[in-house]
N, C-alpha and C positions, 0 to 999 in steps of 0.2 A: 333229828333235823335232816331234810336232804340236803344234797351237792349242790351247791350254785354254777353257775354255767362255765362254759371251758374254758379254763387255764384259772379257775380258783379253788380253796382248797378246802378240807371241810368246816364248815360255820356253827356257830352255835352264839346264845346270848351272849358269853362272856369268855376270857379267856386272854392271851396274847394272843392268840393264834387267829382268831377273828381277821375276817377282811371283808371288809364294811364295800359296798358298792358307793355310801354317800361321804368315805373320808377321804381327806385332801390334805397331804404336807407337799414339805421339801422331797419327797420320796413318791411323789407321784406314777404311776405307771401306766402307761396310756396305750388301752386294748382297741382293735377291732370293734366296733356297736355291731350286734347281733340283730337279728329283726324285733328280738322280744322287745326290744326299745319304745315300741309303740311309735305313736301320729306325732311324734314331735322328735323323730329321732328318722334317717336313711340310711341307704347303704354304706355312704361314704362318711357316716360320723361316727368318732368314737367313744369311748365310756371310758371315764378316769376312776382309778382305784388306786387307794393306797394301804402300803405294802405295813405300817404299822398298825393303822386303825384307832388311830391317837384322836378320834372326835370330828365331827362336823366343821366345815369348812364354810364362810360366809356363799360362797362361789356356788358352794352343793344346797346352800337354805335357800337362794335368793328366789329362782325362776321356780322352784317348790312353795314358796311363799307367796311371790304373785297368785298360781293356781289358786288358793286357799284366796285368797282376798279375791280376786274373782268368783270362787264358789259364794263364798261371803257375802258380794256383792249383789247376786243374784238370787238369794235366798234373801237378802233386807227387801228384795223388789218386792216378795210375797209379804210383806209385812206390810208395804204402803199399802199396797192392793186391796188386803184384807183392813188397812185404816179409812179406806178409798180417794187415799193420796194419789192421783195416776199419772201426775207428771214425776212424782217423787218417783214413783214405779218404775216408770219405762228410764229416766235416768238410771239408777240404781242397774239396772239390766244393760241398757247397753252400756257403765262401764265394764259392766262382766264382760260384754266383746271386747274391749280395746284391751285389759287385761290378757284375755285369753289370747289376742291378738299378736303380743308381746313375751308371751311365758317364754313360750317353744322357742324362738328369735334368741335370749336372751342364754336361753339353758344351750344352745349350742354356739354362742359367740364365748360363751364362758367353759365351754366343752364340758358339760356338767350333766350330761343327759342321763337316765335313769328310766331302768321299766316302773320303778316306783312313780316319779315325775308322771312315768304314760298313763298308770294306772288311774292316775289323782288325774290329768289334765278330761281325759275320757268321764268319768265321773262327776267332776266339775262340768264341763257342756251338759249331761245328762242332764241334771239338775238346772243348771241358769237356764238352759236353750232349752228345756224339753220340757220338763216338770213346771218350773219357773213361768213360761209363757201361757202353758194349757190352765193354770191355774189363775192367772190374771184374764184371760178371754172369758173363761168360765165366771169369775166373779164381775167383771164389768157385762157382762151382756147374756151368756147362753145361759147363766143359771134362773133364765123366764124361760130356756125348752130343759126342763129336771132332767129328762131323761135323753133325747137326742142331744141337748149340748153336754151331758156331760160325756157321751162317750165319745161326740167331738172333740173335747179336749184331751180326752183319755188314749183315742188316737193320734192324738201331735205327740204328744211325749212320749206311747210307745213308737214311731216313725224314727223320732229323732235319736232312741235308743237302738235301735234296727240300724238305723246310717249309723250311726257312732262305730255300733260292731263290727258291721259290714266292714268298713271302714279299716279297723282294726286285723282282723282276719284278711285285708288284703293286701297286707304290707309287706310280710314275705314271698307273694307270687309276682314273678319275673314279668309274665304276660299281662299288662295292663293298656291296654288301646289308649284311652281316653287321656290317663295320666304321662304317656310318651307323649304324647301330640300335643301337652302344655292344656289340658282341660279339665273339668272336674266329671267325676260323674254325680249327678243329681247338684241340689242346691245346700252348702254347709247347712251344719246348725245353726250357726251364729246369724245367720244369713235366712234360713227361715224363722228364726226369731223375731227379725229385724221387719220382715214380712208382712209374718202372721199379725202386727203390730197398726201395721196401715192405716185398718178403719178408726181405730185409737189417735193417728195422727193426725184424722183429717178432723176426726172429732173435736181434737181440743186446740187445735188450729181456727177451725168455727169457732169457739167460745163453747161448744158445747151445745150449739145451737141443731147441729146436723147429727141425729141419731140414728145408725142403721138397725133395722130389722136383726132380730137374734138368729132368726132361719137363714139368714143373708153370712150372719158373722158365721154360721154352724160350717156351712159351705164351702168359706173363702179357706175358714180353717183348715178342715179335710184336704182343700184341694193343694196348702202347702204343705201339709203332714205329704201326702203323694208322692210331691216333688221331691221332697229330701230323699225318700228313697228310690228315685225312680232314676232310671238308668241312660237320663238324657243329657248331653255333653253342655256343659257349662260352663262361662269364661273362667280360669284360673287368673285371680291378680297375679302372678307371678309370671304368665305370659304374656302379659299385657308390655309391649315395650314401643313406647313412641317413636320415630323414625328424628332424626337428628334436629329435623327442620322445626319438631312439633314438641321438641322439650320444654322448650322457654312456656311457650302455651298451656299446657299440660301442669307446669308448676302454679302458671299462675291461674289456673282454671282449680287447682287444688287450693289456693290460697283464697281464691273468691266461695269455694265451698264452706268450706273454715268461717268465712267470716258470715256468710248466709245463716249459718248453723248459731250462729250466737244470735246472730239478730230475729230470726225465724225459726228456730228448732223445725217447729213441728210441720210447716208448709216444705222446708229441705227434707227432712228425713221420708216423707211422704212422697216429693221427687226423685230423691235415689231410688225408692222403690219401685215407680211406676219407669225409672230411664232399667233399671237392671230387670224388671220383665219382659222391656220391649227389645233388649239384647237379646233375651234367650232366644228365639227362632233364629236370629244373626248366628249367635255361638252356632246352633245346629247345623246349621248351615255351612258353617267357615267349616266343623268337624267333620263334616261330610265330601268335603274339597279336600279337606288333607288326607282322610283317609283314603280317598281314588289318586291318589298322589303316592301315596305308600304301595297301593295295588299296582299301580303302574311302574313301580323302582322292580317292583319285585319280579315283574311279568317278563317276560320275552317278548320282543320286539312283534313277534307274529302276535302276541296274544293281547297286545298293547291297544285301545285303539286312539287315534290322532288326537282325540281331546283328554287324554289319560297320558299321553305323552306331553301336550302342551302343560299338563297341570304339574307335572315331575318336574318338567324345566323351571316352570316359575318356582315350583317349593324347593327345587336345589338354590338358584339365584337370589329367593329370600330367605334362607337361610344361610348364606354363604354374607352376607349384605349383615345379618342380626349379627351374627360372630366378630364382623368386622367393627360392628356400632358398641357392642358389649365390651371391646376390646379397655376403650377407657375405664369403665365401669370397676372392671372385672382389676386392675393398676390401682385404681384407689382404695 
């Protein structure tokens, strides 16, 4: 067996000596997280070990348990699909988002993170968001072009594989543009799941009435498989923070979503979709402001010019404004 990573000791199946990455007592010992931690794990979290290895800890199963019923979740979607169940479907799948949604959140409020967890949450998306989609598009519509839809689908799920890695492999590099600026690069998986899903929403929103063309779905597909990997700056929820005046709104424009969603599933889910395309050129844009804002912090005053200065003053002032709004936030 090799060494496990620094400051553990040698491992093997069994033993006393054993020190488990997933055990949890009164004897807790709380390391550093390394980068191997994978996409649900940063710099500044750490990995608990303990020093007996006296078994699994409810704390160490839970957010590894969610993954798995998320996987779960999006593998039953392949099962409606193939019954051509396709409201049962596309539920089934998006709750593999809200799941997947929540793993990562959960595994590090309980400080329980794990490259195991990374390996399983990475694999989990592969499958719901990659595999899981390409093979519902394929059986509701491309499998009338045999051969170009299937390697339309065969292209979304390898995309979403490519992001995932991608993904994955850039967790330890220090230089990330996109992700200091609070943006994503390309669009998640979950996210082009959620997408590639559209002509499906408007479908059974009709009644079933409105069927697109399979050359149409072969297309739309490809052209979200792209996205995922493609290298254009995209809103991150997480930098999304409403200005003091526009919380109350914001709550309650969340709570009219919610109730949309019960009453209209399929008309809602097919408006997030069509309001989160019309942001991307927005995102680009805003990423393209903050970056001549960084160029201008960075430049000398000679090499500055006037509207590269004006953009530094705004971005120190609203950032100096976020820090002070987050201040509560950050108390509770």
């Amino acid at each position: 067996m090799s060494s496990g990573p620094a400051g553990s000791g040698s491992q093997g199946h069994g033993g006393a000596d054993r020190d488990d990455e997933f055990d949890f007592d009164d004897d807790d010992i709380v390391m550093p997280g390394p980068a191997w931690l994978g996409p649900k794990a940063s710099e500044h979290e750490q990995v608990t070990r303990s020093r007996g290895g006296r078994g699994l800890s409810l704390r160490a199963v839970l957010p590894n348990a969610i993954t798995a019923a998320a996987l779960c979740s999006g593998l039953t979607g392949i099962r409606f699909a193939i019954e051509g169940d396709w409201e049962k479907c596309l539920y089934a799948i998006l709750i593999a988002g809200v799941l997947d949604g929540i793993d990562g959140r959960i595994a590090r409020l309980l400080k329980a993170q794990s490259r195991f967890g990374a390996e399983l949450d990475s694999l989990a998306d592969s499958l719901s968001f990659g595999m899981a989609p390409a093979l519902v598009l394929f059986l509701w519509s491309l499998r009338d072009l045999p051969t170009l839809g299937w390697l339309a689908a065969l292209g979304f799920a390898i995309c979403c594989a490519l992001r995932l890695a991608r993904f994955n492999a850039q967790i330890d590099v220090d230089e990330q543009p996109h992700k200091s600026a609070g943006f994503l690069t390309g669009i998640p998986a979950p996210v082009g799941a959620g997408l590639a899903f559209l002509p499906i929403y408007i479908w059974l929103a009709t009644d079933e009435r409105w069927t697109p063309e399979p050359w149409a779905i072969a297309l739309w597909t490809v052209a979200i498989a792209l996205l995922m990997i493609s290298n254009i700056a995209t809103l991150s929820w997480k930098s999304i923070r409403p200005s003091a005046d526009l919380r109350l709104a914001a709550i309650a424009g969340t709570g009219l979503v919610f109730a949309a969603l019960l009453s209209e599933p399929w008309w809602t889910l097919a408006a997030i979709c069509v309001v989160y395309l019309a942001l991307m050129p927005l995102s680009v844009m805003r990423y393209r402001k903050v970056r001549q804002a960084r160029i201008a912090k960075n430049a000398t005053p000679k090499e500055a010019t006037p509207a590269q200065k004006r953009l530094a003053v705004d971005d120190i002032e609203r950032s100096s404004s976020e820090q002070i709004d987050d201040n509560p936030d950050q108390a509770r």
